[in-house]
C-alpha positions as a printed NumPy array, in Angstrom:
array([[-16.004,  -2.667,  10.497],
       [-13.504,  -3.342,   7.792],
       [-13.178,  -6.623,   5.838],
       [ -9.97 ,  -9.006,   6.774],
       [ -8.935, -11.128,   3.59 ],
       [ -6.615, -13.202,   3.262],
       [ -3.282, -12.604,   2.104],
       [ -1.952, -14.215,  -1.418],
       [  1.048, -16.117,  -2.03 ],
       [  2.605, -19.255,  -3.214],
       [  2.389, -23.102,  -1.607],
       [  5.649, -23.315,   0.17 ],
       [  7.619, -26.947,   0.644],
       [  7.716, -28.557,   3.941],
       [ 10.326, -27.015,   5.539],
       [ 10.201, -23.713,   3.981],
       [  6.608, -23.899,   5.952],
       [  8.563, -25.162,   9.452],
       [ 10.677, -22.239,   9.394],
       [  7.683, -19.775,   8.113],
       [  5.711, -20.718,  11.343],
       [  8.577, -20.333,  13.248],
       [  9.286, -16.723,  12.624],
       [  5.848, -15.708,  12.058],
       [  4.814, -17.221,  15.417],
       [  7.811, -15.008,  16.756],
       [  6.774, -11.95 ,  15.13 ],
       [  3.019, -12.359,  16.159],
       [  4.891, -12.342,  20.072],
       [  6.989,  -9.597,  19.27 ],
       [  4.318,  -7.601,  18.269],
       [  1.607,  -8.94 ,  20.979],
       [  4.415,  -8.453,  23.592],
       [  6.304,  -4.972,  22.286],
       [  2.933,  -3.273,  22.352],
       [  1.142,  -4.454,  25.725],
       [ -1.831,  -6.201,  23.872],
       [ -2.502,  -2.819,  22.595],
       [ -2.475,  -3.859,  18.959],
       [ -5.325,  -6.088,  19.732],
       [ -7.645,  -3.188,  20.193],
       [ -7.165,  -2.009,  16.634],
       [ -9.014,  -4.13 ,  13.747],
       [ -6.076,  -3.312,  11.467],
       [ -3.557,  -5.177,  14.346],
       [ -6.271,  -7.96 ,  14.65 ],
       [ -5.707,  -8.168,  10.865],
       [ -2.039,  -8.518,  10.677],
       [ -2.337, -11.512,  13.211],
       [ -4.818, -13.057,  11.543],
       [ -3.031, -12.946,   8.378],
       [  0.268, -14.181,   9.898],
       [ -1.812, -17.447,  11.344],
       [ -3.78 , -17.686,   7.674],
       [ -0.17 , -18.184,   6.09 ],
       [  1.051, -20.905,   8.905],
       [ -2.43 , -22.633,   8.319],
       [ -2.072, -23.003,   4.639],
       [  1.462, -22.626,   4.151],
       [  1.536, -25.859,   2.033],
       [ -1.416, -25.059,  -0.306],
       [ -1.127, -21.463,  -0.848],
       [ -3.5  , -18.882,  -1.562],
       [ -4.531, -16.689,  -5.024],
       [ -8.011, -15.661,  -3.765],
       [ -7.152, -11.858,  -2.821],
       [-10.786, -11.145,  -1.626],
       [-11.071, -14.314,   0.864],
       [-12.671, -12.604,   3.824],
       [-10.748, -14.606,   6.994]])
């Protein structure tokens, strides 16, 4: 089973972060939606989610930890 860290980037402002969680939450859908679930199977498409949600969570604070296991 493969490790799932976190991805690094920058604090964003407020409303940078509203419009982040916007399109992120529409991607996760899209890609949820366009693939039947079928991406959920695969640890690498658990990954990608998990990621996405890791970046709405701590949009504000950032993150420069590249081996944070989420």
């Amino acid at each position: 089973m493969a490790e799932c860290n976190a991805p690094v980037f920058k604090p964003a402002n407020a409303w940078a972060c509203v419009w982040l969680k916007i399109i992120f939450t529409m991607v996760i859908l899209m890609l949820i939606i366009g693939t039947l679930g079928l991406i959920l199977l695969f640890e690498s498409g658990r990954c990608l989610i998990k990621q996405y949600q890791y970046r709405m969570r701590y949009c504000t604070k950032g993150n420069e930890n590249p081996e944070l296991p989420i």
